[in-house]
N, C-alpha and C positions, 0 to 999 in steps of 0.2 A: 133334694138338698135345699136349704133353706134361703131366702133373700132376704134384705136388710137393705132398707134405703141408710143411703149414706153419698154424701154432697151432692142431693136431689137428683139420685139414680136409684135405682132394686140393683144390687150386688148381689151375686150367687156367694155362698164361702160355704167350707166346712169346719168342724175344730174336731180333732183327734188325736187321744192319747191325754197325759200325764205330766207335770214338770214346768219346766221353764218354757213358756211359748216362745215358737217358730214359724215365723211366716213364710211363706215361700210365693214367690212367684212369677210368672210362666210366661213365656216365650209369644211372639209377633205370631200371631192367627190361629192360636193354640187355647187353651183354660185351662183348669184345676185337673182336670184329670191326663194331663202330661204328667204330674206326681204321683198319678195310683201307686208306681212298682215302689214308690223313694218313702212313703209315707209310714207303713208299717216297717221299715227299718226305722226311724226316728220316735216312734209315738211310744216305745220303751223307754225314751230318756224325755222325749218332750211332750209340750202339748201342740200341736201339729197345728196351723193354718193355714188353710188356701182358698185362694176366690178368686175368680172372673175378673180380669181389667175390664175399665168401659167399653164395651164395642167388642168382646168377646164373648165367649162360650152362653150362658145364661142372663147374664148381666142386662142393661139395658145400652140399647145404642141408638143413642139420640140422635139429632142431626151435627153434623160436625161444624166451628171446628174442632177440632183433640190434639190436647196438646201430653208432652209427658209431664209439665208441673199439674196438669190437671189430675191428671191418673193418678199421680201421687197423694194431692188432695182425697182424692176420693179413698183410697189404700188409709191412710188416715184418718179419716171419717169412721170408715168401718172398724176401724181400731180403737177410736173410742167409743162408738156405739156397743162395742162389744166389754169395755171396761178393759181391755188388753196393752199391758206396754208396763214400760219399755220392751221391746219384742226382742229378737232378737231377727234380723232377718238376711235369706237369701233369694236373690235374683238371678236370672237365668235370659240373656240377649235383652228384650223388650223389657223383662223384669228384670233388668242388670241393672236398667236407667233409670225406672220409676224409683229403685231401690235407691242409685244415686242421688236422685231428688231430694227424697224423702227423707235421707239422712243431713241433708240442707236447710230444709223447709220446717224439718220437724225432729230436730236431734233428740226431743225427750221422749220420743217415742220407740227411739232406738237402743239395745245397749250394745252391738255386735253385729258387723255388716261382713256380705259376701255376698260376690257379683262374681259372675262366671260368664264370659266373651262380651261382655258389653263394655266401650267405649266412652268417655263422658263428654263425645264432643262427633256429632253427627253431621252437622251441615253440611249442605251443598255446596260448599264454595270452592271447591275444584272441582276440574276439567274431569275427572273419573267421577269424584262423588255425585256428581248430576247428573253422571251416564247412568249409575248404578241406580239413584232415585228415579230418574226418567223411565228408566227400561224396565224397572220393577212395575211404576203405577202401567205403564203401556202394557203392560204384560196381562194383566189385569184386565185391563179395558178391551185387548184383543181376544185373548182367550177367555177369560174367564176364570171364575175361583175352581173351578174342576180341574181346569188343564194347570193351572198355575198350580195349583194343589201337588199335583201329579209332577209335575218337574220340582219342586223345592223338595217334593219329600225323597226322589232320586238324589239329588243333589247334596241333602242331611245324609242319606244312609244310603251310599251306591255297591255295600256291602253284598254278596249274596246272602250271606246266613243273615242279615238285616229282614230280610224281606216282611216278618211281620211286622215288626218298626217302621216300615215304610207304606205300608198298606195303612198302617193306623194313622200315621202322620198324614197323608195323602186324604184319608177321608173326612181328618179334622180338617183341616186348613180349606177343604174343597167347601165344609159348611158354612164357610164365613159369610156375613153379610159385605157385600163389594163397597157398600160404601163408610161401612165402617172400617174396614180395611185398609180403604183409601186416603181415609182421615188419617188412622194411625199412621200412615208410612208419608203422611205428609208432616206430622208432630213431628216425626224422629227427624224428617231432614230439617227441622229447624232448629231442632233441641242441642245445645251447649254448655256443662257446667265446667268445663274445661277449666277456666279460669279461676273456680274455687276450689278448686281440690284440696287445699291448701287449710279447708274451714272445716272440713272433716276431722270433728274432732272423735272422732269412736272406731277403734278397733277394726282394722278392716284387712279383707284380705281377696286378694284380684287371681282370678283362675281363668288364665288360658289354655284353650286347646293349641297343641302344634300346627294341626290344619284348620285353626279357626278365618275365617273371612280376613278377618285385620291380621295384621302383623302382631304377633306374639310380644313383640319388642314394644309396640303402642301401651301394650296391656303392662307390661313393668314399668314403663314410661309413666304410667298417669299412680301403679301403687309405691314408683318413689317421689311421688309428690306428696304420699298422704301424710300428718305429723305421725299416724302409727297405723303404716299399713306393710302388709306382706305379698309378695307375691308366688303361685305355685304355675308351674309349667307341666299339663299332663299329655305324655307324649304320645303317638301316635293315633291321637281323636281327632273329632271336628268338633262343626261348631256344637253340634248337640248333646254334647258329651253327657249331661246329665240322666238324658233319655237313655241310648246306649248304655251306661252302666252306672245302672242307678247304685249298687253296693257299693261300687269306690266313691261314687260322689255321697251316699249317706257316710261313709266312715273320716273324709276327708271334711266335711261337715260336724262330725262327733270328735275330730282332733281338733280342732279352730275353736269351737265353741265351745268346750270343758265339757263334755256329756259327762 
């Protein structure tokens, strides 16, 4: 697959398909290819993009630190380096936020936003949220990206019939670089756009899973702040909803966006 520097990194990306471009993208320790199954359901109606955040999959991973206005910058870059936009784009947890960002940072590049379990307000400033950033990077630092790998992807998909879902998840996340890893999950516990929701001006639409991490209730909380957002509750998922079933999430995607 091809790279493209963009805000003085090599991004990995693909474009696939036809239509109105679609950006997509992908989740904390993960790349481009969490959308293999999602992709060939869209590139009928769209033109398909996905690519590498900093510090993942092919991409480049500089030394940190990383933040998510940066990721978003960069997500940008490549978007105009490619002459693409306004996109239309969906984010997925880590890509839920950059996507947040970016429709902040850079509303012309946007015409149609969707973000699936991600929150637009991460910090550590309570008593849990510092457990959960502490014991994530500890986690890391004791075991290791193989063992950490290994428990996150039980934890996404504790399903039997999961099990190749979980073998594949497990061996992505287990290739991360630890300390681009560590950078990211250090951006997110700083990152907040909580306060502007309110500036979102573009179409938007907030998808919780039932058993997603946060409260379901956070995730309509922040799509009744948007001037025009919606929100959908898909029931009996986790957080990774995308990955598990990619056909409802490409169709819930082709009802939102006018396919």
């Amino acid at each position: 697959m091809p790279l493209r520097q963009a805000n003085g990194i090599a991004m990995r990306f693909e474009v696939q398909g036809q239509g109105r471009p679609l950006l997509l993208l992908h989740g904390l320790g993960s790349c481009l290819e969490d959308w293999t199954p999602v992709v060939p359901l869209l590139t009928p109606h769209f033109q398909v993009v996905t690519c590498d955040l900093r510090g993942h999959g092919q991409s480049d991973k500089p030394p940190p630190p990383y933040s998510i206005a940066l990721m978003a910058t960069d997500v940008a870059a490549l978007l105009d380096d490619l002459n693409l936009g306004p996109v239309d784009v969906a984010g997925f947890s880590l890509g839920g936020m950059v996507a947040w960002q970016l429709a902040l940072d850079r509303p012309d590049s946007m015409r149609r936003l969707v973000v699936v379990n991600a929150l637009a307000d991460y910090r550590a400033t309570t008593l849990r949220r510092r457990f959960e950033a502490w014991w994530r990077i500890g986690l890391v630092r004791l075991l290791g990206m193989k063992m950490t790998g290994r428990w996150l992807a039980r934890r996404l998909f504790p399903k039997p019939d999961q099990i190749m879902l979980r073998r594949a998840t497990a061996a992505r996340l287990s290739s991360n670089d630890p300390r681009a890893y560590l950078a990211t999950l250090r951006g997110i516990a700083a990152w907040s756009m909580a306060d502007r929701l309110p500036e979102i001006d573009r179409p938007t639409l907030v998808i919780a899973s039932e058993h997603d991490y946060a409260d379901p209730a956070q995730h309509q909380a922040n799509a009744n702040r948007l001037p025009h957002g919606s929100f959908a509750l898909i029931p009996h998922t986790r957080h990774a909803w995308p990955l598990e079933a990619p056909e409802a999430f490409a169709s819930c995607l082709e009802r939102f966006l006018g396919a």
